[in-house]
Legacy VTK file of the C-alpha trace (Angstrom):
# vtk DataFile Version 3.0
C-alpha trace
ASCII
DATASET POLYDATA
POINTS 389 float
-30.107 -5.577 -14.968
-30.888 -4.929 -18.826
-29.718 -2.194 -20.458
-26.443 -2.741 -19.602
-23.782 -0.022 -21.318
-21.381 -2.777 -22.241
-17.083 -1.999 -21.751
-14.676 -4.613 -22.225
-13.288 -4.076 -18.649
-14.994 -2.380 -15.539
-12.312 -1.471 -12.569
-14.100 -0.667 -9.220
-11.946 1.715 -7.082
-9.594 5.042 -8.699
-6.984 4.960 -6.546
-3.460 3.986 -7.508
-4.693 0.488 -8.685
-7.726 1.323 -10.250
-6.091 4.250 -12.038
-2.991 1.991 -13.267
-5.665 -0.484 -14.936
-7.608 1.660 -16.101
-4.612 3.858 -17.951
-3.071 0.360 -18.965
-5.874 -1.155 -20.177
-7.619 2.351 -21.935
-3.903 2.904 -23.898
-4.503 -0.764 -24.984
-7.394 0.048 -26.692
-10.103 -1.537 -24.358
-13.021 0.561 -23.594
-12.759 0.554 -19.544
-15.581 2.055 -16.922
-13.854 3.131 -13.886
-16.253 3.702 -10.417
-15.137 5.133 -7.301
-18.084 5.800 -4.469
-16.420 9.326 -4.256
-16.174 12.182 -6.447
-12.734 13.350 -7.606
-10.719 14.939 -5.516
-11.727 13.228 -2.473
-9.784 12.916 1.139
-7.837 9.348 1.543
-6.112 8.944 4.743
-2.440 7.802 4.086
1.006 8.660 5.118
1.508 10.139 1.266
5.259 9.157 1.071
5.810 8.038 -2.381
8.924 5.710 -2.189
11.562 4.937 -5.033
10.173 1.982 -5.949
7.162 3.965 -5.944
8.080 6.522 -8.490
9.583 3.547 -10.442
5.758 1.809 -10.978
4.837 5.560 -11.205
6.507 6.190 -14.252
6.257 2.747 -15.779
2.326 3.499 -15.748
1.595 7.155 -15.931
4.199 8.940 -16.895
5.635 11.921 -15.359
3.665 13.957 -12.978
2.989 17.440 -12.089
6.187 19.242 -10.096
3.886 20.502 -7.120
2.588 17.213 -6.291
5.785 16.345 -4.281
7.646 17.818 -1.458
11.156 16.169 -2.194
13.110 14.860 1.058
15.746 13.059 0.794
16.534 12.455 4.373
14.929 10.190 7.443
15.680 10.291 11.109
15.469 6.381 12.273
14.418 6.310 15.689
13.313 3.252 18.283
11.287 3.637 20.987
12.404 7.494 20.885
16.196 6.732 20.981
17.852 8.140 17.768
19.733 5.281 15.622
20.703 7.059 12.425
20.267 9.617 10.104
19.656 7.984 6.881
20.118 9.502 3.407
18.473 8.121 0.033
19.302 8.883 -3.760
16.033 8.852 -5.026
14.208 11.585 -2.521
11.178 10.403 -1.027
7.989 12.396 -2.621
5.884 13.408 -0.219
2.193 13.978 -0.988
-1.216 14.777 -0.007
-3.152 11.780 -1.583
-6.307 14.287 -2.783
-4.145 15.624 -5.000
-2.309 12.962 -6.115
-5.037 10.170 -6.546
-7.248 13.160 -8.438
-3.493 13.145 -10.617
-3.718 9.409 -11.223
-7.409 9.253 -12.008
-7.110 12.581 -14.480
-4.381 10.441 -16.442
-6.975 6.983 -16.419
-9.857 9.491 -18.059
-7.546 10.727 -20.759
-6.250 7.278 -21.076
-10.162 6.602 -22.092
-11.758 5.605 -18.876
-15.436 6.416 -18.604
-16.060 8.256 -15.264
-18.489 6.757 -12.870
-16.816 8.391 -9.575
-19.144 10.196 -7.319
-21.368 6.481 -7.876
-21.870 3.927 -5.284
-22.680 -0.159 -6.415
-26.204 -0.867 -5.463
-26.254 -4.354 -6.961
-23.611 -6.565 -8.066
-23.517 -9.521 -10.341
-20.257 -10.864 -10.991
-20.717 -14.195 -12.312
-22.520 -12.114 -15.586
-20.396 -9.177 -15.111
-22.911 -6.597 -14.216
-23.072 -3.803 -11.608
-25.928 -1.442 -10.860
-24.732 1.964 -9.677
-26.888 4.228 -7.423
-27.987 6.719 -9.716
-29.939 3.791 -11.736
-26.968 2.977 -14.189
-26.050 -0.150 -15.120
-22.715 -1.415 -16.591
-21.820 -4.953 -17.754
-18.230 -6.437 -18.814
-16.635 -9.864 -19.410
-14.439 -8.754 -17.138
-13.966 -6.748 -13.271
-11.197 -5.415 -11.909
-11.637 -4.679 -7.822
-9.312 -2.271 -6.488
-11.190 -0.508 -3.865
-8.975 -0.958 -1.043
-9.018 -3.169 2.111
-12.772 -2.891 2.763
-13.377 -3.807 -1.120
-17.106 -4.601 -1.930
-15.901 -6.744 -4.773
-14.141 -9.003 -2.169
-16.587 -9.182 -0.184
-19.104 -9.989 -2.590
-16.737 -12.806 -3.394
-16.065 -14.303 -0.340
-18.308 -12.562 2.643
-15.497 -10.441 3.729
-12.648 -8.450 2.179
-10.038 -9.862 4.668
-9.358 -11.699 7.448
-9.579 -8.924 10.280
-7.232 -10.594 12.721
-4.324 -10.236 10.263
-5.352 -6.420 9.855
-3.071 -3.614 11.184
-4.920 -0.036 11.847
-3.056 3.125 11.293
-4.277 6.316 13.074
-3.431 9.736 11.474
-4.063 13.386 11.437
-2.639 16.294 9.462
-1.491 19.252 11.057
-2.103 22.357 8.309
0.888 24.663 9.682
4.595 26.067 7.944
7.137 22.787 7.969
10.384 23.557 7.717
11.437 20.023 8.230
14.159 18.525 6.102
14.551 14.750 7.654
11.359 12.437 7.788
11.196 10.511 10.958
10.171 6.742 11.184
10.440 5.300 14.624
10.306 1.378 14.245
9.622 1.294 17.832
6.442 2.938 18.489
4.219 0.647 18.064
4.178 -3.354 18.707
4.705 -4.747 15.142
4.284 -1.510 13.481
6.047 2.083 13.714
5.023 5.548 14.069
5.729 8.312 10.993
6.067 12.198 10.369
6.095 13.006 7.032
6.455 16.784 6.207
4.689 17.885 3.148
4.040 21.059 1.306
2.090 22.435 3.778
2.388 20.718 6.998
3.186 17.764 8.723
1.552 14.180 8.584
2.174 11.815 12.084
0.814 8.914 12.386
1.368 5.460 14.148
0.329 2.152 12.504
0.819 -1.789 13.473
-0.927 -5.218 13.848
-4.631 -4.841 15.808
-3.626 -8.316 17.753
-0.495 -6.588 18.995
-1.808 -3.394 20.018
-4.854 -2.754 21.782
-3.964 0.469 23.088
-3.017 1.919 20.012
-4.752 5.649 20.224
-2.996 5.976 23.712
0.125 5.703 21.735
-1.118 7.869 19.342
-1.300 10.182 22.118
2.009 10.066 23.102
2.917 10.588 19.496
1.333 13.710 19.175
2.919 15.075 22.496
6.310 14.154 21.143
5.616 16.279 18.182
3.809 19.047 20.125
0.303 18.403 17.835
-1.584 17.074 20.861
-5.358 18.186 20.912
-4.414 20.160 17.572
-6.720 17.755 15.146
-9.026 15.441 14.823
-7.129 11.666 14.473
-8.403 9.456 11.996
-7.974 5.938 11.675
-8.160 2.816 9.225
-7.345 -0.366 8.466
-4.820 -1.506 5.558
-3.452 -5.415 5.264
-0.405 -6.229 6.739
0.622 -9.194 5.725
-1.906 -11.503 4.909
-3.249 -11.693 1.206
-5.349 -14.353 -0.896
-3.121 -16.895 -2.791
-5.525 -16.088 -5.801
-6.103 -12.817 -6.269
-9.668 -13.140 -7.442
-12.495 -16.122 -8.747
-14.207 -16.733 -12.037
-13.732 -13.211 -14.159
-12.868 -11.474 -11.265
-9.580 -10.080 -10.332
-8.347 -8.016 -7.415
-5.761 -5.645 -6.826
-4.039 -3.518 -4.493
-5.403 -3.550 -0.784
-8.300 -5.384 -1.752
-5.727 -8.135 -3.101
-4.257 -7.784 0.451
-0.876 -6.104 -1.349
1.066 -4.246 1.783
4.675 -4.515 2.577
3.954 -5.394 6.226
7.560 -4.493 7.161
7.656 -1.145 5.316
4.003 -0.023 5.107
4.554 0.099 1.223
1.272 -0.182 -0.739
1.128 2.725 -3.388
3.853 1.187 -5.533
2.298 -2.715 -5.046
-1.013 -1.215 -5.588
0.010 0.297 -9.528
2.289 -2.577 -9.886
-0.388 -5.131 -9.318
-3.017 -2.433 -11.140
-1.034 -2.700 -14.296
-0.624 -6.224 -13.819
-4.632 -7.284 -13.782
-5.277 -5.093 -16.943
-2.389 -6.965 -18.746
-3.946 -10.242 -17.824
-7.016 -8.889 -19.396
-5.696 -7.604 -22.133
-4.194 -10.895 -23.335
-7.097 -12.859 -22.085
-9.206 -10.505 -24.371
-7.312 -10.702 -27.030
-7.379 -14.576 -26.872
-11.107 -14.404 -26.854
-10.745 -16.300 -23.180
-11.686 -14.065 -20.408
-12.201 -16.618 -18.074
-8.079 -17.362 -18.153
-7.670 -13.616 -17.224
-7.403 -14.789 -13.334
-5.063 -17.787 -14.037
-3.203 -14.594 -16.231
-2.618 -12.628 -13.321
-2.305 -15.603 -10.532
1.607 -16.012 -12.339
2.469 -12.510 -12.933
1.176 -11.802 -9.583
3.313 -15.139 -7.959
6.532 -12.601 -7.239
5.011 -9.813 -5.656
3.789 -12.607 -3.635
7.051 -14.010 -2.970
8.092 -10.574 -1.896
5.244 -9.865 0.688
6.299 -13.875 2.132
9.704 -12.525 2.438
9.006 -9.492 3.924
6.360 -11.107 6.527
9.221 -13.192 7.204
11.804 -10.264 8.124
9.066 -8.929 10.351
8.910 -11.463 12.576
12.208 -11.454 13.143
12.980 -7.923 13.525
10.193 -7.602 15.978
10.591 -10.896 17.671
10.290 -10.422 21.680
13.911 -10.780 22.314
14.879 -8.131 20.043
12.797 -5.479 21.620
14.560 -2.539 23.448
18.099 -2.170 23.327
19.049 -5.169 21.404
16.882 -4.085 18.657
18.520 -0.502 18.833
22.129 -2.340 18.503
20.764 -4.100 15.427
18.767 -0.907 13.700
22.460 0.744 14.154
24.286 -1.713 11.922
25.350 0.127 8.961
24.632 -3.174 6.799
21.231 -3.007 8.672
20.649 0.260 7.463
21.672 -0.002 3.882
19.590 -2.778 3.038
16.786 -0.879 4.659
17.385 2.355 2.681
17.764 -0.199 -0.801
14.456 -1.840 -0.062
12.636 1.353 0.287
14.083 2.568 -3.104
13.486 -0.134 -4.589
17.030 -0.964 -5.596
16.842 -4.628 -3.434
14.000 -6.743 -3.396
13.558 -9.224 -0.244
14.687 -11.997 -2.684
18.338 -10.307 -2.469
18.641 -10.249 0.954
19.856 -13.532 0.635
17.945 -14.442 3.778
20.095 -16.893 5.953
23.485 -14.376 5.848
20.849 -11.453 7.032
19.691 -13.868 9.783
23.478 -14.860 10.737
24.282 -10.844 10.891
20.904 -10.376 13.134
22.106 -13.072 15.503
25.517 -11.854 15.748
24.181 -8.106 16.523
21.581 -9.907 19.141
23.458 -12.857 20.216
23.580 -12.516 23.975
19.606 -12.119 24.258
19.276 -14.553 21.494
21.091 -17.080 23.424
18.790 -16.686 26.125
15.524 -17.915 23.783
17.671 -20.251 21.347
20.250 -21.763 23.395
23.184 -22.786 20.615
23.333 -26.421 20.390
LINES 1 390
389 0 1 2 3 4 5 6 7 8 9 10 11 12 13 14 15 16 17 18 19 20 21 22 23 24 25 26 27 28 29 30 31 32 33 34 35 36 37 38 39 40 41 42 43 44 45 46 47 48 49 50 51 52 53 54 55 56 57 58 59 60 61 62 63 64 65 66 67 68 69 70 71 72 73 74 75 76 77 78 79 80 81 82 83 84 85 86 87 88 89 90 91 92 93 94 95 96 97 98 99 100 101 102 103 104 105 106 107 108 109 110 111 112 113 114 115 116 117 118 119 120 121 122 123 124 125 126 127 128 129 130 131 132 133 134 135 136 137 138 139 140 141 142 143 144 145 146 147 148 149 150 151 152 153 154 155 156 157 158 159 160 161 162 163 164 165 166 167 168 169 170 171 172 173 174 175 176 177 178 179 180 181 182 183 184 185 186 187 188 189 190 191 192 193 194 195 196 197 198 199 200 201 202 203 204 205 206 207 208 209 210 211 212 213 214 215 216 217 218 219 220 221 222 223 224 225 226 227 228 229 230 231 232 233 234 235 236 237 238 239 240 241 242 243 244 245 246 247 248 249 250 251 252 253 254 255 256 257 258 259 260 261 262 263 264 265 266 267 268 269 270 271 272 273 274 275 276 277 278 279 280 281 282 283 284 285 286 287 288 289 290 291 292 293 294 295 296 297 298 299 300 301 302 303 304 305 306 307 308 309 310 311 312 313 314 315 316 317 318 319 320 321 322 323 324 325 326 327 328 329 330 331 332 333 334 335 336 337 338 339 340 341 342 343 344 345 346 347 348 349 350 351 352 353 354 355 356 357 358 359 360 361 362 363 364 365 366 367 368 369 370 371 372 373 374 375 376 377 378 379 380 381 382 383 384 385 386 387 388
């Protein structure tokens, strides 16, 4: 691979992590090449609901963002296994989104951050430990450092370590989009309709997204759920449903090896409780091109991982925390109606509603009283599996 155009950073992937190190790293002052297999704006299948603590990483990174990229809602039905719980109410509005339009968004801010475009350019050939890829139109770029933040099927991952993750900790989310007038107000999660997972409809713009998501151990008859989704929401045999995999739950205790780092889904970074990814994905995205920066700047790339290993050690903690939660909350003998008597707790609910807006992190759930108040709510099926002593 001679030739090379040299950068002082390459990112592989433009989504929300790619695009937050490349516009991190570019306003730095680093010159940054930024690949994505597809050209710009190109469909991603994803629920598009852009949570407070979303919007918080959002405008950390890049700023504010066109109007029209959002429908606002500020409102969620909570549901279980189709019986209603609550209608919950948020003070930062969810923003709901197609993600064409809003990943084009994020990479348009990365380019006039600096970023070279390479979209529309698939790796042929990677060398890592020498920091050189060969794209497929002959191009070759080389860096002392990589950034790999294209998503749970990441290339750069696998390159690493024969596979991007550990499939039997995946969960699969199928999806369509139904292009019609939505004159929804209220969101609807239902934290019932799938095993370990829940199902979603989002209204946007211009229709409605529904989907249904959870672990692939736990559900192996997922697209007959689906099914029954779509009847409940009178969209059956409308669209096509697509599916694909995301992490939930499971990540690499170093995000990367040698001058390598990862980010985002391919760094395994999903809330596996709350399906949040977009604001862990800029989060950690901003995070790997400050661990470059300063390694660059100390004329050490190779500490650049060990960087972003410590930085990264809290969003860790979080995802531990929230993996935690999980298996509580959808522990067998809180399924059916003792898991509808604990989803109805107001307490419940608030810390719910804080997490997604990022105003409470797992860490202040202080875990044990939350356990206490789940046994209390669930004590007479609890007592059955954990007899008191």
């Amino acid at each position: 691979m001679s030739g090379a155009a040299r950068f002082d950073l390459i990112v592989v992937g433009a989504g929300p992590a790619g695009s937050a190190a490349a516009v991190t790293a570019g306003r730095a002052g680093l010159s940054v090449a930024l690949i994505d297999r597809a050209p710009f704006p190109r469909d991603k299948l994803c629920g598009g609901a852009v949570s407070g603590r979303a919007q918080q990483q959002l405008a950390q990174v890049f700023g504010r963002l066109p109007d029209d990229l959002m429908r606002w809602v500020g409102r969620a039905n909570l549901l279980h296994q189709g019986h209603h719980i609550a209608a919950l109410s948020f003070d930062r509005p969810f923003g709901m989104t197609m993600r064409q339009d809003f990943d084009a968004a994020l990479h348009d801010r990365a380019l006039q951050a600096g970023a070279v475009d390479y979209s529309g350019r698939r790796i042929a050939r990677m060398d890592l430990e020498n920091g050189l890829l060969s794209l497929s139109d002959g191009t070759t770029l080389g860096a002392p450092l990589i950034i790999g933040a294209d998503g749970v099927n990441s290339v750069v991952a696998r390159r690493l370590w024969g596979r991007a993750q550990d499939p039997s900790r995946l969960a699969l989310a199928l999806e369509v989009e139904v292009r019609r007038p939505c004159g929804r107000a209220a969101m609807e999660v239902d934290l019932g309709a799938a095993n370990w997972g829940y199902g979603w409809a989002f209204p946007k713009r211009n229709g409605l997204t529904l989907g249904v998501g959870g672990l692939v151990s736990r559900n192996p008859a997922l697209r007959a759920v689906m099914e029954d989704w779509l009847v409940r929401h009178g969209a059956a045999g409308t669209v096509r449903v697509k599916g694909h995999h995301l992490p939930f739950g499971a990540f690499p205790a170093v995000p990367g090896e040698g001058r390598v780092l990862l980010a985002g889904d391919a760094a395994g970074l999903v809330d596996p409780l709350t399906g949040e990814g977009i604001a862990w994905a800029i989060h950690s995205g901003a995070l790997a091109a400050q661990a470059a920066i300063r390694a660059l700047a100390q004329e050490a790339p190779g500490a650049a991982l060990r960087h972003y290993t410590a930085a990264l050690a809290p969003v860790h903690g979080e995802l531990r925390r929230a993996r935690l939660c999980r298996g509580v909350l959808y522990a067998r003998p809180l399924r059916g109606a003792v898991a509808r008597r604990v989803l109805a707790h107001p307490g419940v609910q608030a810390r719910y509603v804080q997490l997604l807006e990022g105003q409470l992190d797992y860490a202040d759930l202080e875990a044990r009283s939350f356990l206490r108040l789940v046994r209390r709510l669930a004590l007479p099926a609890l007592d059955r599996w954990f007899p008191p002593r």
